[in-house]
C-alpha positions in Angstrom: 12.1 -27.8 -4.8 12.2 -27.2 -1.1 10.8 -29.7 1.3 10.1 -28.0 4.1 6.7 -29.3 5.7 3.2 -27.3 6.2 0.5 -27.9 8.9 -3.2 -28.1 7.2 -4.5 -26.7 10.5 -6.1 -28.3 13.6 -9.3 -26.2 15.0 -9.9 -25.9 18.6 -12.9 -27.1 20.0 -15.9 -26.5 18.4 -19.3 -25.9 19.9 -21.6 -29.2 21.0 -23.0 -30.7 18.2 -20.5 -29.4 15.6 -18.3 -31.5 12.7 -14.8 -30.4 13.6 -12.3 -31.1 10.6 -8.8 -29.5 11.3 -7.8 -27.4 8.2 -11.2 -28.1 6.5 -13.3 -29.4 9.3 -16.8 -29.4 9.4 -17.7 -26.9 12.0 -21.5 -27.3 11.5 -24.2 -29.4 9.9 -26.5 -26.3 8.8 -30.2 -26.6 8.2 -31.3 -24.8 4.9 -34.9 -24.5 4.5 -36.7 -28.1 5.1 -33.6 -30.2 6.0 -33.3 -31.4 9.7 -29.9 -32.7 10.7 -30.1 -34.1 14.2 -27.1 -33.8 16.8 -25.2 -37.5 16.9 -22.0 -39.3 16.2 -20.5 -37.9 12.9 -20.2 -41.6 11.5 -24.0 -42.6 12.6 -25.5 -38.9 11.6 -28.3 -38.8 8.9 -25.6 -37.0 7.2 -22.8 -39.2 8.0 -19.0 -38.3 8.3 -16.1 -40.9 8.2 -13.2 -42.0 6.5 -13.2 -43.2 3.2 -11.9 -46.9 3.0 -8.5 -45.1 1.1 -4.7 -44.8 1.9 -5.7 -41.1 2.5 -8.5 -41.9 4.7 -5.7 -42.5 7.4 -5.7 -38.7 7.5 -9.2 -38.9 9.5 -9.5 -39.2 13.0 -13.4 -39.6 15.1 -12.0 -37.0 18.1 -13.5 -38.0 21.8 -16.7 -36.4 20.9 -17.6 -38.0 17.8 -16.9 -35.2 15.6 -14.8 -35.9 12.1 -12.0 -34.2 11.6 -8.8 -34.4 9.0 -5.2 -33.4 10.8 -1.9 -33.5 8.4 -0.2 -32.8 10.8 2.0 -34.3 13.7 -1.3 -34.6 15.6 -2.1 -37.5 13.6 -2.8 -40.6 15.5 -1.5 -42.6 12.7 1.5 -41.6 12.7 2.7 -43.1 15.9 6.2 -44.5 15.6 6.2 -44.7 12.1 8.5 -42.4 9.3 5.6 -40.4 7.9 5.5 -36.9 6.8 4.3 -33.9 9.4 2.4 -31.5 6.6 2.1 -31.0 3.4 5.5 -30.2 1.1 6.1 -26.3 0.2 5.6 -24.4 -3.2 3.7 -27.2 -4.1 0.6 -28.3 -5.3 -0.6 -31.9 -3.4 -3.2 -34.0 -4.3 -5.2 -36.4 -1.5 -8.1 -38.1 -3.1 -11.2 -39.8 -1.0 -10.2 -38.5 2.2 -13.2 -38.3 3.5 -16.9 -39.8 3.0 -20.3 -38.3 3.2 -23.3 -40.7 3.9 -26.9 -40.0 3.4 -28.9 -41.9 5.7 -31.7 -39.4 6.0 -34.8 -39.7 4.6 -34.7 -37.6 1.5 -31.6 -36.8 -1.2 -30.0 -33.7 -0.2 -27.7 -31.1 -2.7 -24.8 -30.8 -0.8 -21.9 -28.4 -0.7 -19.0 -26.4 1.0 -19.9 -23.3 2.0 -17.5 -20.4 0.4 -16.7 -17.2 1.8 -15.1 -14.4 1.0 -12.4 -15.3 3.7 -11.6 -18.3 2.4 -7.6 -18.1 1.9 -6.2 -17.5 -1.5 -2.4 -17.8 -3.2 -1.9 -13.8 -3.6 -2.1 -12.8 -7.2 1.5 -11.8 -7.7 2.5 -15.6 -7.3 4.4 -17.1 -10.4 2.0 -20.3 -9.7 -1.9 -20.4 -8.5 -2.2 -16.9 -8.0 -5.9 -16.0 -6.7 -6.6 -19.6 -6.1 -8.0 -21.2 -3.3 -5.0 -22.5 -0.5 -7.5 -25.6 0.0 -9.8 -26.9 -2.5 -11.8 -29.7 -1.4 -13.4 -31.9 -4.8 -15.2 -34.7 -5.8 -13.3 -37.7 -4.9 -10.5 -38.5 -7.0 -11.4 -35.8 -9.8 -9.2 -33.1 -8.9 -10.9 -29.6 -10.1 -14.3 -30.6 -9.8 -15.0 -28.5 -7.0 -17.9 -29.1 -3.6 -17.1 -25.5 -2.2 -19.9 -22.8 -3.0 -23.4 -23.3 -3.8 -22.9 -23.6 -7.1 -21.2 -26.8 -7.1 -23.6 -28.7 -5.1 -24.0 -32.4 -6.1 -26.6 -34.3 -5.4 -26.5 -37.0 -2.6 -29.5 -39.5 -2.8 -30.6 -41.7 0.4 -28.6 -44.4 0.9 -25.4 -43.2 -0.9 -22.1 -42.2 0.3 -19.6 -40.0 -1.6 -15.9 -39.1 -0.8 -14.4 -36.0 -1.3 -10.9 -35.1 -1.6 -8.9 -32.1 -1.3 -5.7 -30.4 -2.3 -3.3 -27.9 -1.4 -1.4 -25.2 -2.5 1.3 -23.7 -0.8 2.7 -21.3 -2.9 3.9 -18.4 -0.9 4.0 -19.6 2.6 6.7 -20.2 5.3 7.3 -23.1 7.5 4.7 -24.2 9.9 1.8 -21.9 8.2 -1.6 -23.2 8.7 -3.7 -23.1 5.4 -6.8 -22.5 6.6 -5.6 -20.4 9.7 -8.2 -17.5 8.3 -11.3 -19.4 8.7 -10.0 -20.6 12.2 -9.4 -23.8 10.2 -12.9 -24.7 10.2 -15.5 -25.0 7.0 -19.2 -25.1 6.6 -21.1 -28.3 5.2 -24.3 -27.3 3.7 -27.3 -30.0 3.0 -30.6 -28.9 1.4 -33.4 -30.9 0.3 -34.3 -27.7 -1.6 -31.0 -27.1 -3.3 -31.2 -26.5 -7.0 -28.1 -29.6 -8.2 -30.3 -31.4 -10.9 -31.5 -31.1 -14.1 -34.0 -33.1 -16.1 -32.1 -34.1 -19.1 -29.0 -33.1 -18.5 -25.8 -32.2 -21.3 -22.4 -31.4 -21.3 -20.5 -28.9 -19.7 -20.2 -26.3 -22.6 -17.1 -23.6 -21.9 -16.4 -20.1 -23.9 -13.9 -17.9 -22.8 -13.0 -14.2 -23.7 -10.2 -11.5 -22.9 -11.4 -9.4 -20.2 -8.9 -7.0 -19.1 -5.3 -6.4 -18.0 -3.9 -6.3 -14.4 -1.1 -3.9 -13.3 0.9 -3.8 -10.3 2.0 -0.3 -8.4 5.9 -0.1 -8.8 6.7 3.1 -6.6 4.2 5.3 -8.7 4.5 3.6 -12.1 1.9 0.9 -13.4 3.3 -2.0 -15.2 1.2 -4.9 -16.6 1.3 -8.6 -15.0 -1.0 -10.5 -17.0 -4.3 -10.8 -18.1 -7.9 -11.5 -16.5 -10.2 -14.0 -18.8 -13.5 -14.1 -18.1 -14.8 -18.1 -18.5 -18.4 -19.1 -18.8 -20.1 -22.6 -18.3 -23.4 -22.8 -20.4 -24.2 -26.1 -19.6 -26.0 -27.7 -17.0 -23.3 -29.5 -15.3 -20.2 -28.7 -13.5 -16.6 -29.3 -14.9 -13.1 -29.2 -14.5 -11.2 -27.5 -17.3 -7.3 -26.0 -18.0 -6.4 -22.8 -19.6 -3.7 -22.5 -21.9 -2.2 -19.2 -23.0 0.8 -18.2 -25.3 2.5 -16.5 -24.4 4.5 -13.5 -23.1 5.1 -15.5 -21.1 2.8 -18.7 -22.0 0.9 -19.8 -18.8 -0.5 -23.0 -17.9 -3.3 -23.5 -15.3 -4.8 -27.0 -15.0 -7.6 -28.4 -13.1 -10.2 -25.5 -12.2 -13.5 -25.8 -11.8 -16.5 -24.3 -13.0 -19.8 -25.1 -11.6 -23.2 -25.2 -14.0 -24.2 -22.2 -15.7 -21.9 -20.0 -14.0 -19.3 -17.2 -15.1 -16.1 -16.9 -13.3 -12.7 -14.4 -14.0 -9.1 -16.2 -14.4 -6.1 -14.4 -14.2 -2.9 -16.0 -16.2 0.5 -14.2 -16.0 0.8 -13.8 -19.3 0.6 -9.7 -20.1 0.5 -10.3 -24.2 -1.8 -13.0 -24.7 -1.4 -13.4 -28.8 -4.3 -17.3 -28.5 -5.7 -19.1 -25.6 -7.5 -22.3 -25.2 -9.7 -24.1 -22.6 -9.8 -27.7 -22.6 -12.6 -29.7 -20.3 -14.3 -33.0 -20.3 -17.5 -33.1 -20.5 -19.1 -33.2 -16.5 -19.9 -35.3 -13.7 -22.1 -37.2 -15.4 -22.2 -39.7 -18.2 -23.4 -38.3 -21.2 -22.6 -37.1 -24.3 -21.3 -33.7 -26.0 -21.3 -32.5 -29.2 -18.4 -29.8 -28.8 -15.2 -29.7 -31.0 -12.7 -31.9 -29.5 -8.8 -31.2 -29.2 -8.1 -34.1 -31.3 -10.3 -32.0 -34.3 -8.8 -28.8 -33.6 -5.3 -30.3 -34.0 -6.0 -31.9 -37.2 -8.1 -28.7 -38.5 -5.4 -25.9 -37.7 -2.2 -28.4 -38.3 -0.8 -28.5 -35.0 1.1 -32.0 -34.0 0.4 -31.2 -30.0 0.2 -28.6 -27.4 3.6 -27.8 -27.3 3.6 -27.3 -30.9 0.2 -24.9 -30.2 2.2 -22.9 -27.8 5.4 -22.3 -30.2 3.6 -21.3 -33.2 0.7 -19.1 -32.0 3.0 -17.4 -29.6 5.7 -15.0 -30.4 8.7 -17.0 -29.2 9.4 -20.1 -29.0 8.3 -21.0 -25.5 6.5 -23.7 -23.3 5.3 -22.7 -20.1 6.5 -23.9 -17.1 4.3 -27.2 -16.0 2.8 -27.5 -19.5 2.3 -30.8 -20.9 3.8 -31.7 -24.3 -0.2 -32.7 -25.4 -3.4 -33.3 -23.9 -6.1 -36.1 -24.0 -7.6 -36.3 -28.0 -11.3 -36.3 -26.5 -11.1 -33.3 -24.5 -13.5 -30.1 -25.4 -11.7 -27.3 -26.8 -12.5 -23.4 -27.2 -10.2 -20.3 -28.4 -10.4 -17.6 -25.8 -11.9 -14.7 -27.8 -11.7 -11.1 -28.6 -8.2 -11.0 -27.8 -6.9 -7.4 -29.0 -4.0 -7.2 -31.8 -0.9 -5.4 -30.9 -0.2 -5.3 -27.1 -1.5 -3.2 -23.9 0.8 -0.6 -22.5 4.1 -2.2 -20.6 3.8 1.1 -18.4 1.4 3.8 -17.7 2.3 6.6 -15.2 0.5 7.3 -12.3 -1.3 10.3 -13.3 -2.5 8.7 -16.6 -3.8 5.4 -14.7 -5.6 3.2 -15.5 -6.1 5.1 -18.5 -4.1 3.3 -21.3 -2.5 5.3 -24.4 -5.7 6.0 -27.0 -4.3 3.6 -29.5 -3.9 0.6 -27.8 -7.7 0.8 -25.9 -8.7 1.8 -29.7 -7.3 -1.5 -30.3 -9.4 -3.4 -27.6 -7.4 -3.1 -24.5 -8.3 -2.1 -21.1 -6.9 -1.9 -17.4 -8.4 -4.1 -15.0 -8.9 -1.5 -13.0 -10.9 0.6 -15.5 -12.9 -1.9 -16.4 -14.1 -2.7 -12.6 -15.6 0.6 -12.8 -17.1 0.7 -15.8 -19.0 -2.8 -15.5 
């Protein structure tokens, strides 16, 4: 693996008032609706910004104005003298829990999030690792995949209580010295809304389905040849989770700690271009209560299978564990099979003038181009 190092970005100077985080600093305290956030030290806000009492909480610096912001970079003040690292390593995914806390001392609880955008910076989709994922994801603190960014994972922050959040990176695809978060001028949004919709009355697991959407292609000098496949993965339960997709194979992929926020549908694109099975595994939410979904530890013993490894070489067509793949996973984790998954195979190539139309046999059989099915749906 190389080692070269990557900056997380520093911002420049934000405007008065601001929470300036470099590569993921607050930029703003916004004001939805009937939530007032008053100008003052980051720490001593009503919504409070500091370090979390953590190791990784030495990645937070109070700049001269009071504003919070996180530097992995050689612009850390605690690195002084001392034989730390300058950025985060290449081709890699890093994990820094409870960076950073967030305090309530307002007056009413608050559903808080990160704000997404559309600009937010991705790994390109023709990565081997991460493709179409987010270069920063900032989560719930130590629970890696349980994501804060976009209003659909808010979480709810009562008076009085503080949370940490932690982020991680991946730098699949980049060179030396590339700032992660150089696209959003290496600054994020906080949003806090005593209005936000983060709470249900009674509420239940996180309950996951999952079903073959389409199949991507790349353009190779006029000729279209398949890369993998696009899942489409739906949370009907009122709570977020974090969840991993398994897929055999062709080749068999292995994606591990996305999240999902409640009631939501998102698309996931593996590499694998023949899926013959797949399988999402998730626990059961952020908070403590109790599913009645079939666990992985129930779907071994049903269908014979002594562990994951031994799923991926007997539903797949050759014998082979996908890179990054654990040999099993936790007995108590929730399990669904991905469904309508066509027989047979899609199309290795279709020719430009036939595109994305696949041959009438295999989309009789179920299969369809990405592309083609963007435009129908």
């Amino acid at each position: 693996m190389q080692r070269r190092n990557f900056i997380l970005g520093l911002g420049s100077a934000s405007l008065a008032g601001s929470a300036m985080l470099g590569t993921g600093a607050f930029s703003r305290v916004e004001s939805h609706r009937s939530v007032t956030i008053a100008v003052a030290e980051d720490p001593d806000a009503y919504l409070g910004l500091d370090k979390c009492d953590t190791p990784n909480g030495s990645y937070v610096d109070i700049d001269d104005n009071g504003h919070l912001e996180v530097l992995m970079n050689p612009d850390n003040p605690t690195i002084g003298d001392s034989p730390l690292g300058s950025g985060v390593n290449s081709n890699s995914r890093s994990y820094f829990d409870n960076v950073f806390q967030l305090c309530n001392q307002g007056k009413e609880a608050v559903c808080v999030h990160i704000e997404d955008s559309s600009t937010w910076p991705r790994v390109p989709e023709g990565e081997m690792r991460d493709g179409g994922e987010r270069r920063v994801e900032f989560y719930l603190g130590d629970t890696p995949g349980v994501s804060v960014v976009g209003e659909e994972n808010a979480f709810l922050l009562e008076v009085g209580q503080c949370v940490c959040v932690g982020l991680m990176t991946r730098t699949f695809g980049l060179s030396d010295g590339d700032e992660l978060l150089g696209e959003l001028d290496n600054e994020i949004k906080l949003v806090a809304d005593v209005d936000g919709d983060c709470v249900t009355e009674d509420p239940e697991c996180a309950d996951l389905t999952a079903a073959y959407e389409c199949t991507t292609y790349s353009d190779e000098n006029g000729n279209f040849r398949r890369t993998g496949t696009r899942f489409r993965v739906t949370n009907n339960g009122d709570v977020p989770t974090s969840y991993d997709l398994a897929v055999a194979n062709e080749p068999g992929d292995w994606r591990e700690g996305l999240g999902i926020g409640a009631n939501t549908s998102q698309s996931r694109v593996a590499d694998a271009s023949v899926p013959t099975n797949a399988l999402v595994f998730w626990e059961c939410g952020l908070l403590d209560v109790e599913g009645d979904g079939q666990t992985w530890g129930a779907y071994k013993d049903a269908n014979d299978f002594d562990d994951l490894e031994d799923w991926f070489e007997q539903v797949g067509s050759i014998d082979a564990v996908p890179f990054g793949a654990p040999q099993d996973v936790d007995d108590d984790l929730f399990v669904a099979e991905v469904v309508n998954i066509p027989r047979g195979e899609p199309d290795q190539d279709i020719p430009e003038e036939q595109f994305p139309d696949m041959s009438d046999e295999v989309e009789a059989d179920g299969w369809i181009a990405c592309e083609k099915f963007d435009e129908d749906n």
